[in-house]
Each structure stands twice: as structure tokens, then as C-alpha cells.
C-alpha positions as CSV (number, residue, x, y, z in Angstrom):
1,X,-133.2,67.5,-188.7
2,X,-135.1,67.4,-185.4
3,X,-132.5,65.3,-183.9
4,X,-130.1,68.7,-183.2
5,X,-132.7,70.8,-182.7
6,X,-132.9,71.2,-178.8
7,X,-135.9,72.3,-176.2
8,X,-134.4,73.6,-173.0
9,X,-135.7,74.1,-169.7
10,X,-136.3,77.9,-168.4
11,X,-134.8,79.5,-171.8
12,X,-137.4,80.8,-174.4
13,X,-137.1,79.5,-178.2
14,X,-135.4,76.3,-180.0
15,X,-131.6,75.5,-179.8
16,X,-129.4,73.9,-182.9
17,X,-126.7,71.7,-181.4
18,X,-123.4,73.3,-182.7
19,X,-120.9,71.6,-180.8
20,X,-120.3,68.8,-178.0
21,X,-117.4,69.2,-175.3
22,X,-117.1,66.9,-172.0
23,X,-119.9,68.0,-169.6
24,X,-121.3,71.0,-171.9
25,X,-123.2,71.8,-175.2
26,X,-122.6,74.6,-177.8
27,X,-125.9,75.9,-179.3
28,X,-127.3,78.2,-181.2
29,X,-130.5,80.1,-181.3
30,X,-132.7,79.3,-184.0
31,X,-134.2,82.4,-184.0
32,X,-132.6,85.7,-186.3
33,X,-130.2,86.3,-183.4
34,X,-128.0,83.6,-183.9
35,X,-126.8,83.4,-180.4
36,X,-124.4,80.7,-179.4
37,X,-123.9,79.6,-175.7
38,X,-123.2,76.7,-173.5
39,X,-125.2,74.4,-171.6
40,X,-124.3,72.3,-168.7
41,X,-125.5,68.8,-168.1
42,X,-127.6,70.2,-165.2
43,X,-129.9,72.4,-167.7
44,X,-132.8,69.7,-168.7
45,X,-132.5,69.6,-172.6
46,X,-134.1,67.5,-174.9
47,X,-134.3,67.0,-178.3
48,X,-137.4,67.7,-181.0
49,X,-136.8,64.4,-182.3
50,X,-137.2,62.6,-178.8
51,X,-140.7,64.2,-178.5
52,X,-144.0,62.6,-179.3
53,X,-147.5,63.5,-179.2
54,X,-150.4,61.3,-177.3
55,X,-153.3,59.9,-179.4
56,X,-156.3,57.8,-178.2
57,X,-154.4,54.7,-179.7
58,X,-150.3,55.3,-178.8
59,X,-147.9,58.4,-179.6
60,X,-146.9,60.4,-182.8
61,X,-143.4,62.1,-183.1
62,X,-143.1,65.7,-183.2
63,X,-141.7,65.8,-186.9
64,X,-144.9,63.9,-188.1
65,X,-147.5,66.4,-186.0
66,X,-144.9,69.3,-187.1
67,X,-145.8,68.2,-190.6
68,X,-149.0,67.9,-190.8
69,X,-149.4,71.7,-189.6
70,X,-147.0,72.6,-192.3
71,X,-149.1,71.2,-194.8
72,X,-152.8,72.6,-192.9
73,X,-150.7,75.9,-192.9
74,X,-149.4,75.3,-196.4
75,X,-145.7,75.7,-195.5
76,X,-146.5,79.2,-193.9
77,X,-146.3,80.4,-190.5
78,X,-149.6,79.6,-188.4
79,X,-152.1,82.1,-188.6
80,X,-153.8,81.2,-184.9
81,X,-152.4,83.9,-182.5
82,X,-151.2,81.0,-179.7
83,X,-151.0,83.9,-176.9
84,X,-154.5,85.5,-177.4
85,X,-156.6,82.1,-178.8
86,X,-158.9,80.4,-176.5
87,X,-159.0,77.0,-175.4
88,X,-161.5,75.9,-177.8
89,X,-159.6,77.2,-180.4
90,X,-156.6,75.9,-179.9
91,X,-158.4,72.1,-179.4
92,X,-160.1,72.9,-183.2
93,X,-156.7,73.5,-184.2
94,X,-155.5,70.3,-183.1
95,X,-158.1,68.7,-184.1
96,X,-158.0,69.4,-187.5
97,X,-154.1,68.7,-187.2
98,X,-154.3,65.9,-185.0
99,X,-157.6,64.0,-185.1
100,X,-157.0,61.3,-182.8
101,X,-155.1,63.4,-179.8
102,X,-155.5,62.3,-176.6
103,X,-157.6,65.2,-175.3
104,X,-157.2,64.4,-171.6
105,X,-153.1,64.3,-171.7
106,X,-152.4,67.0,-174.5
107,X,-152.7,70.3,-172.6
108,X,-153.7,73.5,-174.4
109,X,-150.5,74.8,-173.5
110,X,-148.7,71.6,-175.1
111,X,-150.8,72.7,-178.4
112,X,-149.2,76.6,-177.5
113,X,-145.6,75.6,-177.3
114,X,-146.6,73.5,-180.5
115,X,-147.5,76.4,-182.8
116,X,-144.8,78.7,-181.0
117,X,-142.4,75.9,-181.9
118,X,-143.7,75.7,-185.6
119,X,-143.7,79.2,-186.2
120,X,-139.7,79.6,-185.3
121,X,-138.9,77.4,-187.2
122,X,-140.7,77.8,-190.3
123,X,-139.4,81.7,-189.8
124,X,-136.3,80.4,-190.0
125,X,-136.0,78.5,-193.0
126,X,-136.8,74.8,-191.1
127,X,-139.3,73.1,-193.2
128,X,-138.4,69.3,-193.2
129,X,-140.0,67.9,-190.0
130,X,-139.8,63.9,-191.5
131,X,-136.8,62.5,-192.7
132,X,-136.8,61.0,-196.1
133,X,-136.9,57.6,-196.4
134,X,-134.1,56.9,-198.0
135,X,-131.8,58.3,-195.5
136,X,-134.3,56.5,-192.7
137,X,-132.9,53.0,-195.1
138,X,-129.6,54.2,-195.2
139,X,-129.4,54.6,-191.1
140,X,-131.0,51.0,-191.0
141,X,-128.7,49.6,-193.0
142,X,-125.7,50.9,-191.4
């Protein structure tokens, strides 16, 4: 599921991947809106799925960190405000989420665009953040 949804730099919010063309994109806001528009292959875009957190021994995807809050924030939307919470808040958070981040390379603002991130999509009806294993087999054996 991560895999189409799309991060992209200088626009606010989370993009779903609707549509490929030569040297564009069609997507479309995940938030109530809806809106679809196109972006060029000089707008930086990356996917959820490519993402990874750092921890004191390597990195942990998005979908797994993403899943970890869902179930701290029992599949509801996070209750930390991200805008008004302090630093040390926002690092408890984590921690409790996260035990073993890397607290020199995870910026509080990486753990703001986190729950930001979270929030849309769990607002939005986007609850699986892990693929099942069986498709995860499936792609293997392919």
C-alpha cells in the first residue's frame, strides 16, 4: 500500500499514484479533497514505501514504524498535537513507538512529519502500513 503513496517536495500532504504517462505522474490527494494533478520528473517525489527510519543498530521502513503507532494509538488518529508539542515530547513519543531510534539522525521534525503523515492517512481510511505475508510470498515467488 505504501508503494503508491507519494511524498513530494514543496506540496503539503500525501499523494496516491493514479496514473503514469512519459515524463509525468497523475496523483491524487489523499486528503478529503480528492485533488488530482500532474507531476513532472523535476518535482522530487518519493514513495512511503522507499522510506526508512534510523535505529542504533540499522533502519526500519516506514510501514513497520507507521504500524507500531497505529497500534500505540489503537488504530486512531494520534492524540500528540505535532505543531504545539515540544521536543521532549515528541522524543517520548518516539520512544515509546520506536525504542531503539537513532536519536542523533531522527530529527524532531522527522518525528512531526511522522505523526502528520499518520494522522492523514488514518483520516482517510489507510490503515495497512505492512503487507501481509502472503502477498510478500506471492511477490517472491513471482
Amino acid at each position: 500500500m505504501l508503494k503508491t503513496i507519494l511524498a513530494i517536495s514543496g506540496k503539503p500532504g500525501l499523494y496516491k499514484l493514479v496514473s503514469q504517462a512519459r515524463n509525468m505522474l497523475i496523483v491524487e490527494s489523499v486528503s478529503a479533497d480528492k485533488k488530482r494533478m500532474p507531476v513532472y520528473g523535476s518535482d522530487k517525489v518519493i514513495s512511503l514505501g522507499d522510506i526508512a527510519m534510523y535505529t542504533d543498530a540499522d533502519e526500519v521502513p516506514l510501514g513497520e514504524v507507521l504500524e507500531s503507532v497505529r497500534q500505540k494509538a489503537n488504530g486512531e488518529q494520534v492524540s500528540i498535537d505535532y505543531k504545539k508539542a515540544s521536543a521532549e515530547e515528541l522524543n517520548a513519543f518516539m520512544a515509546e513507538v520506536l525504542p531503539n531510534y537513532d536519536r542523533d539522525r531522527v530529527h524532531t521534525s522527522d518525528i512531526k512529519k511522522l505523526i502528520q503523515w499518520y494522522n492523514l492517512l488514518v483520516a482517510n481510511g489507510e490503515t495497512e502500513f505492512v503487507e501481509k505475508k502472503e502477498e510478500q510470498e506471492e511477490e517472491a515467488g513471482e
